[in-house]
C-alpha positions in Angstrom: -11.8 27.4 -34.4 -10.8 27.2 -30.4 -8.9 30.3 -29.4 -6.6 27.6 -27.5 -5.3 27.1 -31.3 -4.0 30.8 -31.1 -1.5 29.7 -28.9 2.3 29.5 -30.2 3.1 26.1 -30.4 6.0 24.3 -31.1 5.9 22.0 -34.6 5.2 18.2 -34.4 7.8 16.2 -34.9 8.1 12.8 -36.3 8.9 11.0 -33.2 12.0 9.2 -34.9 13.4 12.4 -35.2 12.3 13.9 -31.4 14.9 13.7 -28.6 15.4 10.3 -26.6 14.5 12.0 -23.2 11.2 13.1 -25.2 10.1 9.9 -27.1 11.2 7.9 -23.7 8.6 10.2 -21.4 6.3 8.0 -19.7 3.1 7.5 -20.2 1.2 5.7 -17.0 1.8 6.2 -13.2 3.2 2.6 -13.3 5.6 3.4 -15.7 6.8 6.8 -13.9 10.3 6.5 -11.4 11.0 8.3 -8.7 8.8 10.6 -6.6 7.0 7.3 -4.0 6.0 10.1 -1.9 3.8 11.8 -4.0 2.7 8.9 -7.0 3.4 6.0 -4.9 -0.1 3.7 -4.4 -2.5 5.3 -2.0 -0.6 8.7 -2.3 -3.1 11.8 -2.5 -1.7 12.9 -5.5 -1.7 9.6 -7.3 -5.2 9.3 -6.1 -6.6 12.7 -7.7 -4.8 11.9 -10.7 -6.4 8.1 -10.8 -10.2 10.0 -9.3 -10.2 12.6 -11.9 -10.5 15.4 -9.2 -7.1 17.5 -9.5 -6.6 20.8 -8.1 -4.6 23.8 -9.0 -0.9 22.9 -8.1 2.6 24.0 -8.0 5.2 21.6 -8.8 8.4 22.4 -7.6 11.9 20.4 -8.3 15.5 20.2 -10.3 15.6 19.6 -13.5 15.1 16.6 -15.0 12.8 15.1 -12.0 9.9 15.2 -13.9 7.5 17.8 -13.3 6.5 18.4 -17.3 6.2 14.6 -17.9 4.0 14.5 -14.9 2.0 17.7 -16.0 1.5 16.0 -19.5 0.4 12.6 -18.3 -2.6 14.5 -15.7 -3.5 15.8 -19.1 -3.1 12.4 -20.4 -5.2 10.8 -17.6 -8.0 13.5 -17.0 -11.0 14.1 -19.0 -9.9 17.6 -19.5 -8.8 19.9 -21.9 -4.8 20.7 -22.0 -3.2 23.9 -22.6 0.6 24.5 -21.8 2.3 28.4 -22.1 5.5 28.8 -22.7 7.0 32.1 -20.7 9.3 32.9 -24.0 6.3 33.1 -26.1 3.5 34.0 -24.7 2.2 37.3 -23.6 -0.8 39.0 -21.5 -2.9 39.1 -24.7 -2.7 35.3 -25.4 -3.3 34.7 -21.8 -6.0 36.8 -21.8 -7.9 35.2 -24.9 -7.5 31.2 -23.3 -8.8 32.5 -20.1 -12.1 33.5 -21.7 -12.3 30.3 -23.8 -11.6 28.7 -20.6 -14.4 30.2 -19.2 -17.1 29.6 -21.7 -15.9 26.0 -21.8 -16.2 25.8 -18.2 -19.9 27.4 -18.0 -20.6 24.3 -20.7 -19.3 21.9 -17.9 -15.8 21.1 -19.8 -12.6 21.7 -17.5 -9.6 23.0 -19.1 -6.0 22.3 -17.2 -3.3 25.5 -18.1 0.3 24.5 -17.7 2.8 26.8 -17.5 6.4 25.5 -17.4 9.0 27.7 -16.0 6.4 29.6 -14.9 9.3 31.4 -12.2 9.9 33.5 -15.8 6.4 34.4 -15.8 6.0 38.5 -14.6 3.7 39.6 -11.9 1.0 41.1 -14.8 1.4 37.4 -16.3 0.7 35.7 -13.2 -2.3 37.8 -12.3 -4.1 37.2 -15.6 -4.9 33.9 -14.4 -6.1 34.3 -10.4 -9.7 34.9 -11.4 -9.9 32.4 -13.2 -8.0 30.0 -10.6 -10.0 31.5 -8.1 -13.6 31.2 -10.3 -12.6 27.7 -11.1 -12.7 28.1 -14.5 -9.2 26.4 -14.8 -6.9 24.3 -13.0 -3.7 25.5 -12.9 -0.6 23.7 -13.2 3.2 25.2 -12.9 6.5 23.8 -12.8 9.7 25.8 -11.3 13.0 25.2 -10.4 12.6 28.1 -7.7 11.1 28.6 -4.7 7.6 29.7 -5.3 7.3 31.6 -2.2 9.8 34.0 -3.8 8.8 33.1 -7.6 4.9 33.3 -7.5 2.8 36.1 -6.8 1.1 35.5 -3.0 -2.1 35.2 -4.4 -1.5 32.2 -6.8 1.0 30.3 -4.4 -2.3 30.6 -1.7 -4.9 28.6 -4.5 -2.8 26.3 -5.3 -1.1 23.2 -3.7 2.8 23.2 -3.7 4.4 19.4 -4.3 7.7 19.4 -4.0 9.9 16.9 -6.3 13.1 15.3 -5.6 15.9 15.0 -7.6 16.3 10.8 -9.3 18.7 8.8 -7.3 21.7 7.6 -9.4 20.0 3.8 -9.1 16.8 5.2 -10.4 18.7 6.9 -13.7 20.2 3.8 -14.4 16.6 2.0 -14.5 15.5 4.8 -17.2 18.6 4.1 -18.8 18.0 0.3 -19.4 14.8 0.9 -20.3 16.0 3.2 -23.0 18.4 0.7 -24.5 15.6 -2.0 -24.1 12.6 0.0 -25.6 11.8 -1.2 -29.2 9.1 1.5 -30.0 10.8 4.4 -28.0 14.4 3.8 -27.2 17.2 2.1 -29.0 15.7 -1.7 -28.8 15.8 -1.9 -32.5 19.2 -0.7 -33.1 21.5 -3.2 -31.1 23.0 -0.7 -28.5 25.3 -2.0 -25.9 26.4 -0.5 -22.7 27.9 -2.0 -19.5 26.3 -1.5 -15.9 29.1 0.6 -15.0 29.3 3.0 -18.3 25.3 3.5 -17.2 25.8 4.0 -13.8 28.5 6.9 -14.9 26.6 8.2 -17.3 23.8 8.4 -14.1 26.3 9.5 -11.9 27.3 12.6 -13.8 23.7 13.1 -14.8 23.4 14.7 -11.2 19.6 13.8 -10.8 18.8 15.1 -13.8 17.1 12.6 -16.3 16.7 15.0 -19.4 20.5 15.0 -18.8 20.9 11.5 -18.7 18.9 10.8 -21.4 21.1 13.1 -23.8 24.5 11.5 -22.6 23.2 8.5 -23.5 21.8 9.4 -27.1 25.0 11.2 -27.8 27.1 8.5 -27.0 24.8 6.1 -28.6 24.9 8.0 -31.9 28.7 8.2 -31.8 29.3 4.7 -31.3 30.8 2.9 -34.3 28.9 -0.2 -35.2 31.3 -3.6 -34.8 30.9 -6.3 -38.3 27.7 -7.2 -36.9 26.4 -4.1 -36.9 26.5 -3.7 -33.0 27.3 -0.2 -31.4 29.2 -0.7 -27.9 29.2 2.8 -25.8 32.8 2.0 -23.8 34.5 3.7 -21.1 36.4 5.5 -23.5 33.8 7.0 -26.0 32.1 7.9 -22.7 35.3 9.9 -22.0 35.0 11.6 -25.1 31.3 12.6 -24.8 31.8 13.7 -21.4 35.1 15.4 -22.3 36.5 14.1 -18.5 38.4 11.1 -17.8 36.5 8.0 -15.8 37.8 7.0 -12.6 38.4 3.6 -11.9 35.2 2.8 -9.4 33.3 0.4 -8.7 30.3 1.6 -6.3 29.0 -1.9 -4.7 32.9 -2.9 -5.1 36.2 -3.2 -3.7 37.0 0.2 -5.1 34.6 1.8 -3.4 35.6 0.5 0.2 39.2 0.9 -0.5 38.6 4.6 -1.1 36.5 5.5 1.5 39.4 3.6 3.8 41.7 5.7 2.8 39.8 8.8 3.3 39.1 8.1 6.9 42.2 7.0 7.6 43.9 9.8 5.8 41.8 12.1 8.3 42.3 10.1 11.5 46.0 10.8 10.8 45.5 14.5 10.7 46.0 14.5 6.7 44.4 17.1 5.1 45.7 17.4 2.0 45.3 13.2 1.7 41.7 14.1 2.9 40.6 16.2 -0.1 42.4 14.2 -2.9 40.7 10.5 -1.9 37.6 13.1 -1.2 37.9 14.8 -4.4 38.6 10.9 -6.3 35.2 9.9 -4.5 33.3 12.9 -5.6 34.7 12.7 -9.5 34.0 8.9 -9.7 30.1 9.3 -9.2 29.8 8.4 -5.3 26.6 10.0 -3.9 28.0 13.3 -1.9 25.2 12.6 0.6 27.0 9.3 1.4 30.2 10.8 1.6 28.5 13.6 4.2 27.3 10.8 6.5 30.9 8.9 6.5 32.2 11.7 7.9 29.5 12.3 10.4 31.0 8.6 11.4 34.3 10.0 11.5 33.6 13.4 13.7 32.1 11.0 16.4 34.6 8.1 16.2 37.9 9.6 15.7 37.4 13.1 17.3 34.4 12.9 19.5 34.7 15.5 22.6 38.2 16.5 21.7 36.4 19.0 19.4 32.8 18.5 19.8 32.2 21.3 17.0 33.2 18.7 14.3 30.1 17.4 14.4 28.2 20.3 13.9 30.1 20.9 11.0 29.7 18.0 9.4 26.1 18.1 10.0 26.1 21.8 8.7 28.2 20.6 5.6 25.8 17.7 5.2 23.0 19.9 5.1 24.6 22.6 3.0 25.2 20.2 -0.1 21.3 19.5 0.5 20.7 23.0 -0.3 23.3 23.6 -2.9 23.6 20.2 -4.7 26.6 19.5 -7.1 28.8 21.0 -8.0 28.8 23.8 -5.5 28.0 21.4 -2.6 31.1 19.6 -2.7 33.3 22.8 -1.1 31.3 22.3 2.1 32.1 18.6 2.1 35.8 19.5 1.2 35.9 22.1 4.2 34.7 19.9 6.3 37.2 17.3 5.8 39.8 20.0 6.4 38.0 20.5 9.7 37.8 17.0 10.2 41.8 16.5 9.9 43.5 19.4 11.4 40.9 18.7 14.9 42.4 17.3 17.8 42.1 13.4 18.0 40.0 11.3 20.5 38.3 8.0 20.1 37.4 8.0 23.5 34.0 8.2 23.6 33.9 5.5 20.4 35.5 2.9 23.0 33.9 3.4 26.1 30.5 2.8 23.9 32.1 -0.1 22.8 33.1 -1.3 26.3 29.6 -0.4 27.1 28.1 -2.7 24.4 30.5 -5.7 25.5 29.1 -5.7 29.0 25.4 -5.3 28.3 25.6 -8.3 25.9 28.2 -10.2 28.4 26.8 -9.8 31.9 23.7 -10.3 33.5 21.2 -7.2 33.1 20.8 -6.4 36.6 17.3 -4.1 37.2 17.6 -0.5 37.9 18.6 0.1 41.4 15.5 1.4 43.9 16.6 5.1 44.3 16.8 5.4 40.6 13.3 4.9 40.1 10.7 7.1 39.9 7.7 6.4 42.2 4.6 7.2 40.2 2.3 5.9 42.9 1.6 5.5 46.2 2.2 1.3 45.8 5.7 1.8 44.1 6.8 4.1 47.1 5.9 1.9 49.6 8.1 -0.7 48.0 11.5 1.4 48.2 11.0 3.0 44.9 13.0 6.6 44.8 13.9 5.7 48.7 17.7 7.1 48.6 17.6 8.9 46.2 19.9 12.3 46.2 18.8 15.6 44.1 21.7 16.7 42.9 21.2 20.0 42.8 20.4 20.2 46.3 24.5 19.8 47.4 26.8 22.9 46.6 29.1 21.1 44.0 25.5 19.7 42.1 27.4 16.2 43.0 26.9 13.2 45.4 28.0 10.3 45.5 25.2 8.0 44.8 25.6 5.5 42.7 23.8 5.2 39.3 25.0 1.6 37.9 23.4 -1.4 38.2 25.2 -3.4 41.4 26.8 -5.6 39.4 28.8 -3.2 37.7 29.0 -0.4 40.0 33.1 -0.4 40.1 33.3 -0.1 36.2 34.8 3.2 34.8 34.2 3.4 30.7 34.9 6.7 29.8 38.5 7.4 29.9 38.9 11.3 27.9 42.4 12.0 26.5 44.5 14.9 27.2 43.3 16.2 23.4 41.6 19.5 22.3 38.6 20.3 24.6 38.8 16.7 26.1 41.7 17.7 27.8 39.4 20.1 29.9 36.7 17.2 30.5 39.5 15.1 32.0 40.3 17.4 34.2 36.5 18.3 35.1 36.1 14.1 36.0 39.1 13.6 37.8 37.5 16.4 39.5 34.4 15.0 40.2 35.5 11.6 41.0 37.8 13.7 43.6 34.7 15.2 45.4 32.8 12.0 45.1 35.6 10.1 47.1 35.7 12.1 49.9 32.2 11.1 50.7 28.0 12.6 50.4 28.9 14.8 53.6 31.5 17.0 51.4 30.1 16.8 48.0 
């Protein structure tokens, strides 16, 4: 008898009777979604999987992204022997005991692969137990975390093993398991004439929050308490979604109409200084399943086009908000959208800079793109000197007011003025520093 079958392990189900997001588990690369970067073709992890030559790795992501299924499927894939710990149920003796089967097996030329989920639970004594044998080679270590490791796993571990990093599933890529779950005759419910809509999946996705064991479970509740029709059909609505979820479904449509009249009236609720507008169509984006990070990079749009240098912070807060739903993720994410479409709306108003650009772009596509005058060029050689390259040309910082008044557009345009700032916020300031500047520049190079 193997010591490996010392182990607590958990009792085998009939597969009828195991969880949807279990019986729907992969089991080929080809049939894993999400994570190109690391499984996608020519990938180094998809090629040590494929080669046979793992290492010991750390694999670190949400839940739901699939860092057991992928754990199980190396297993699945490699000629070696599997073992998984559970952190709830095992303890320094059991660990102990595998380790030296692991090590006689390895001596005999068989590899064993340890997987420990959660393994963030895992104590520093637990954790130790297997560096020598990580470090002998005597196993290949495999853990999956939801935290950091470089606060979760003892130094030594996290420095013999290779840390992959897994992203959360897009909304689009949920969907995809989700079809194939309804479609699946051996797995899923293609034997049992279950119906859903695009949208009722794409909800049931959306609220998921990258999370496909979560998905998965929506969808076999909702599945199980659908009432079949005469036919013997079960339909999962809107409404018995409703009920599963215990929230009510916005009307949205994602690719639709819906979509762009809300975001409309979000941006136009904070170009006219709404807040309180700005948080409910916010707030009616985020509850309907729109992708926060999508809703972070409208108002990126909206810092530069409605407020630009009136308050130049607003962009850095919307980047900052941006990047704090990165680290946070939902729900707790969404207050540093929602403060910064507070920001966004009570910030003085300029769209200056948005139509000078566009002024800009009209008369580079319009008129004839002159070359860049002689003094503006820089004359790398001797050859490009003597032909009047950088001849003229002032050093600004050379004059007391670090002004003069060469000019820097082509000829052709030299007269046009594009940026006109507004008497808003900080651009107020910046209108008075040009008219300055233009001021100085008048009077001619032997003042300025």
């Amino acid at each position: 008898m193997s010591l490996f079958s010392k182990l607590p392990q958990p009792a085998i189900e009939d597969s009828a009777h195991q969880p949807l997001a279990e019986r729907m588990r992969p089991r080929t690369l080809d049939e894993f979604i999400g994570q190109e970067k690391l499984l996608g073709p020519g990938k180094p992890l998809r090629q040590q999987i494929e080669n046979d030559s793992i290492t010991s790795m750390l694999l670190w992501g949400p839940p739901g992204c699939g860092k057991t299924t992928l754990a199980r499927m190396i297993a699945r894939l490699t000629r070696s022997e599997f073992v998984a710990f559970s952190a709830v149920l095992a303890g320094i003796k059991e660990i102990k005991e595998v380790m030296a089967a692991s090590e006689h097996k390895s001596h005999a030329g068989q590899r064993t692969i340890v997987f420990v989920d959660e393994v963030h639970r895992f104590n520093k004594a637990q954790q130790d137990a297997f560096l020598p044998y990580v470090e002998a080679g005597h196993i290949t270590f495999i853990g999956a975390t939801t935290e950091n490791p470089s606060f979760e796993v003892i130094s030594p571990l996290l420095s013999r093993t290779k840390v992959y990093v897994l992203e959360p599933l897009t909304t689009s890529q949920i969907v995809e398991l989700l079809r194939r779950a309804l479609a699946d005759k051996e797995h899923g419910f293609g034997n049992e004439n279950v119906a859903a809509t695009d949208d009722v999946l794409f909800r049931i996705a959306s609220f998921a929050n990258g999370d496909a064991r979560s998905a998965y479970n929506t969808l076999e509740l909702s599945a199980r308490s659908a009432k079949p029709a005469a036919s013997g059909a079960r339909t999962i609505t809107r409404e018995l979604l409703e009920d599963v979820l215990q929230r009510k479904l916005l009307r949205y449509d994602k690719a639709g109409e819906e979509h762009f009249n809300l975001i409309s009236a979000l941006h136009k609720s904070v170009r006219n200084s709404d807040p309180d507008a700005a948080l409910y169509w916010l707030a009616r984006m985020i509850e309907s399943g729109e992708d926060a990070l999508y809703l972070a990079r409208r108002m990126v749009r909206m810092a530069s086009e409605d407020i630009g240098l009136a308050e130049p912070g607003a962009l850095a807060v919307t980047l900052a908000a941006k990047d704090a739903f990165d680290f946070l993720g939902a729900p707790e994410g969404h207050l540093a959208l929602a403060q910064a479409a507070v920001y966004l709306a009570l910030a003085p108003k300029s769209n200056a800079v948005y139509t000078s650009y566009g002024e800009v772009l009209d008369d580079v596509h319009k008129t004839e793109a002159d070359p860049v005058p002689l003094h503006l060029r820089n004359a790398a050689t001797g050859l490009m000197k003597n032909v009047g390259y950088g001849q003229g040309y002032k050093y600004a910082h050379d004059y007391d007011n670090k002004l003069t008044d060469m000019t820097c557009l082509p000829d052709n345009l030299a007269d046009r003025t594009y940026y006109k700032p507004t008497d808003q916020g900080f651009e107020q300031r910046l209108r008075a520093r040009l008219d300055e500047i233009r001021k100085l520049k008048s009077r001619g190079a032997s003042d300025v």
